[in-house]
C-alpha atoms as an extended CHARMM CRD file, in Angstrom:
* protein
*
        85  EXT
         1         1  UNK       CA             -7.4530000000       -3.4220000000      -59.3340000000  PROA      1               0.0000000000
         2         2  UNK       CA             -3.8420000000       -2.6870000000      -59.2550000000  PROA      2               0.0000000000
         3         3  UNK       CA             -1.0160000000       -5.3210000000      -60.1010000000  PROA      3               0.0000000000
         4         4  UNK       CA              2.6220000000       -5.6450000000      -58.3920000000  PROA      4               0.0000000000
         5         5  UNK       CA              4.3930000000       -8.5510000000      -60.4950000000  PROA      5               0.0000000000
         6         6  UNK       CA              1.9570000000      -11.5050000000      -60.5260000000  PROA      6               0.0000000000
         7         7  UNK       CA              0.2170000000      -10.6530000000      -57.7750000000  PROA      7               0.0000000000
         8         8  UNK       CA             -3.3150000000       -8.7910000000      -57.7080000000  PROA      8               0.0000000000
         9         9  UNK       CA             -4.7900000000       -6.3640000000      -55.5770000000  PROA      9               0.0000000000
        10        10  UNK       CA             -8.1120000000       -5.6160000000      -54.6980000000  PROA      10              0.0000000000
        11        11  UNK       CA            -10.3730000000       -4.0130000000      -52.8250000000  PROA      11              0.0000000000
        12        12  UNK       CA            -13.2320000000       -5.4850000000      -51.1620000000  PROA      12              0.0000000000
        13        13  UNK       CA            -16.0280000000       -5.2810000000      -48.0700000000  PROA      13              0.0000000000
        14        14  UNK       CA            -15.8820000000       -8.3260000000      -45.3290000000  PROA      14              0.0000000000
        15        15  UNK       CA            -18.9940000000      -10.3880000000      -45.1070000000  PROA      15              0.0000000000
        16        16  UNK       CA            -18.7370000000      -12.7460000000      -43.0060000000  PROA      16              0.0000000000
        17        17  UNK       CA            -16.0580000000      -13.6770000000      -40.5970000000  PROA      17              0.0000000000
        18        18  UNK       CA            -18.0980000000      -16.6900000000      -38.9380000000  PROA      18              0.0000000000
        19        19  UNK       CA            -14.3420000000      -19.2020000000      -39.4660000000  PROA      19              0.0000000000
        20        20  UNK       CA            -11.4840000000      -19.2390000000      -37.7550000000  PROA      20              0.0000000000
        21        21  UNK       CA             -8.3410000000      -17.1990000000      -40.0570000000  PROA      21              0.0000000000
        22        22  UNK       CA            -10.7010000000      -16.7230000000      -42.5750000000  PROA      22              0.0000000000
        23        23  UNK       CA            -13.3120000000      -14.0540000000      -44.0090000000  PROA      23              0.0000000000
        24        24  UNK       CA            -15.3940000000      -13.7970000000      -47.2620000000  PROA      24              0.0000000000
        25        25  UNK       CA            -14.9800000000      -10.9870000000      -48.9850000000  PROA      25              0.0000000000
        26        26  UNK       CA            -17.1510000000       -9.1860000000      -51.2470000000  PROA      26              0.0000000000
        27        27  UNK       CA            -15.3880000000       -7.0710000000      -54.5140000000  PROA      27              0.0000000000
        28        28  UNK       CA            -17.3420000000       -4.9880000000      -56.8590000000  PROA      28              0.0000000000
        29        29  UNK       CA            -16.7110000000       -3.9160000000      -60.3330000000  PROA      29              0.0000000000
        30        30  UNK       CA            -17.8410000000       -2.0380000000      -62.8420000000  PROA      30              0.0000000000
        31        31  UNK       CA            -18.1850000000       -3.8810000000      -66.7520000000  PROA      31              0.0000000000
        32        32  UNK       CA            -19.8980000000       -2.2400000000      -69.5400000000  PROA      32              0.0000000000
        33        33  UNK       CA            -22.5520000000       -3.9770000000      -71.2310000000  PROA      33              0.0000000000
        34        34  UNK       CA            -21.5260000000       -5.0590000000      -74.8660000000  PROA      34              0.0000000000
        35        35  UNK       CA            -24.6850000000       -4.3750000000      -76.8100000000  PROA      35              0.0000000000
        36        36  UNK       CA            -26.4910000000       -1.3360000000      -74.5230000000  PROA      36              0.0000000000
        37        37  UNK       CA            -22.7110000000        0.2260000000      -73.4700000000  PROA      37              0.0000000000
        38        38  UNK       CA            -24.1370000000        0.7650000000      -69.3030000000  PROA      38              0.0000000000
        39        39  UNK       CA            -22.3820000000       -0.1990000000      -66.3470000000  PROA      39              0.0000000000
        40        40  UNK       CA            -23.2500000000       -3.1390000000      -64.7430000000  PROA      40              0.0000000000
        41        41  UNK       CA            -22.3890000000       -4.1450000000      -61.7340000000  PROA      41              0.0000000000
        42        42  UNK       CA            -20.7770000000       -7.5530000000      -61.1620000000  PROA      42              0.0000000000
        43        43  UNK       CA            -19.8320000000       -8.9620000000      -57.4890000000  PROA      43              0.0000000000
        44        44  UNK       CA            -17.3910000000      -12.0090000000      -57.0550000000  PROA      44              0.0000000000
        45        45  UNK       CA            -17.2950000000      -13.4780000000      -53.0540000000  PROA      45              0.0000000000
        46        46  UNK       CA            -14.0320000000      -14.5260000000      -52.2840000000  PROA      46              0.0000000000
        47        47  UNK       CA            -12.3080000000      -16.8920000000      -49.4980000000  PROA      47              0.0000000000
        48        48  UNK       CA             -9.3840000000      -14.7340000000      -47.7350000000  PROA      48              0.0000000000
        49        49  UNK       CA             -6.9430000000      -15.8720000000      -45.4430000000  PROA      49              0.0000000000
        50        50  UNK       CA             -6.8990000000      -13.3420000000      -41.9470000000  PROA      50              0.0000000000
        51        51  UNK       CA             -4.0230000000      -14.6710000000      -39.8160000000  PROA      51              0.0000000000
        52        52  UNK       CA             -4.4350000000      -12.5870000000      -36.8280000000  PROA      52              0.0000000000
        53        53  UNK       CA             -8.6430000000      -12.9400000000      -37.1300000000  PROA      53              0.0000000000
        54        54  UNK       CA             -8.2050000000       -8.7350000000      -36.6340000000  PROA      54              0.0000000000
        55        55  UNK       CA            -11.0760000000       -8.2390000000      -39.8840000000  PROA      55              0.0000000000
        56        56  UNK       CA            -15.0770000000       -8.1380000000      -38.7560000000  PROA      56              0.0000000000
        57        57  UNK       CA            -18.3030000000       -7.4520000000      -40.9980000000  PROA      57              0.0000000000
        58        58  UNK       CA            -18.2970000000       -4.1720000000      -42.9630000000  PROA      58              0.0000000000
        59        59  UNK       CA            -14.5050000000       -3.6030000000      -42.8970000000  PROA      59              0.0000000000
        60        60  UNK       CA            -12.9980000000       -2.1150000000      -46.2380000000  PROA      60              0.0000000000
        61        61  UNK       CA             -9.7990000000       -4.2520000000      -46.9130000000  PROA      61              0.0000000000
        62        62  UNK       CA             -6.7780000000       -4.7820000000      -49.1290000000  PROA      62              0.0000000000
        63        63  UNK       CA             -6.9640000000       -8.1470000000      -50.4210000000  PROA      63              0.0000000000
        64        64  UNK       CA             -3.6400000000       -9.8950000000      -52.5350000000  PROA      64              0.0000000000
        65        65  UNK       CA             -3.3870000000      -12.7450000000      -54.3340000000  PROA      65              0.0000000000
        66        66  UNK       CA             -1.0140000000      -15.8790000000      -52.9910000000  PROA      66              0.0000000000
        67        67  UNK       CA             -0.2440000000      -18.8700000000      -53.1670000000  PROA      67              0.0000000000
        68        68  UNK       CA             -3.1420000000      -21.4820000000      -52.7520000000  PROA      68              0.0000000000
        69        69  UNK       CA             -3.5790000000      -21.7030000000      -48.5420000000  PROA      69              0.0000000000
        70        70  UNK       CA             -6.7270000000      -24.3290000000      -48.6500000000  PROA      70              0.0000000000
        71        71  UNK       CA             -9.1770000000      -25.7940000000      -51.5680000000  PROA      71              0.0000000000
        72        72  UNK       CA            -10.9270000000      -22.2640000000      -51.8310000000  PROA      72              0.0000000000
        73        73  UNK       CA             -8.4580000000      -20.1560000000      -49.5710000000  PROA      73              0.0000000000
        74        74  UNK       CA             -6.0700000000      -18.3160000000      -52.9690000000  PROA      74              0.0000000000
        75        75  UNK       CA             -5.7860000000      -14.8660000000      -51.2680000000  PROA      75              0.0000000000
        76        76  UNK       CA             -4.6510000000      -12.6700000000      -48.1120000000  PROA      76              0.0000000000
        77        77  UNK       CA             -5.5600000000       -9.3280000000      -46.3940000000  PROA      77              0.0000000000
        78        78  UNK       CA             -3.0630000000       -7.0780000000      -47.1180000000  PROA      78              0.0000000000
        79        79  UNK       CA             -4.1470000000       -4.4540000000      -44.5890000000  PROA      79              0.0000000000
        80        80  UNK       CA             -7.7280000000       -3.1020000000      -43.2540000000  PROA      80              0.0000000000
        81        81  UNK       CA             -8.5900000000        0.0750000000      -45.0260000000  PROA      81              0.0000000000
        82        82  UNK       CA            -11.5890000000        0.8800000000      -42.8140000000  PROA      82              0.0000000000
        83        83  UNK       CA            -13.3070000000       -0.4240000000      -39.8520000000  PROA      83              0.0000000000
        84        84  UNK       CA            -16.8160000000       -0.6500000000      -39.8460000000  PROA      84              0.0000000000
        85        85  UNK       CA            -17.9310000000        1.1950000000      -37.0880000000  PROA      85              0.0000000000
């Protein structure tokens, strides 16, 4: 996760595209455990806001934090990483 300002960025895999200017996307991350010190990993699904509708299922993207768009709609796609082929 990087951070320009206030804003975060993230990266994430699309999984689900199903609305219209919108995708849910998947991130990953990696915490350590506070008693056993292993990785776990933790996924959080987020509501992204895809103006153009250009992301589809299995696309890597760059997602940034906004201003809020809808009730559950808080971030953007910056730009699409990888397409899933």
């Amino acid at each position: 996760m990087k951070k320009r300002g206030n804003k975060r960025i993230v990266a994430g895999t699309v999984v689900s595209d199903k609305m219209d200017k919108t995708v849910v996307v998947q991130v990953e991350r990696m915490v350590k455990h506070q008693f056993y010190h292993k990785y776990i990993r933790r996924c959080s699904k987020f509501s992204i806001h895809d103006e153009n509708n250009a992301c589809s299922v299995g696309d890597k993207v760059l997602i940034v934090e906004s201003s809020p768009i809808s009730k559950t709609k808080k971030w953007r796609v910056k730009e699409i990483i990888e397409k899933a082929v």
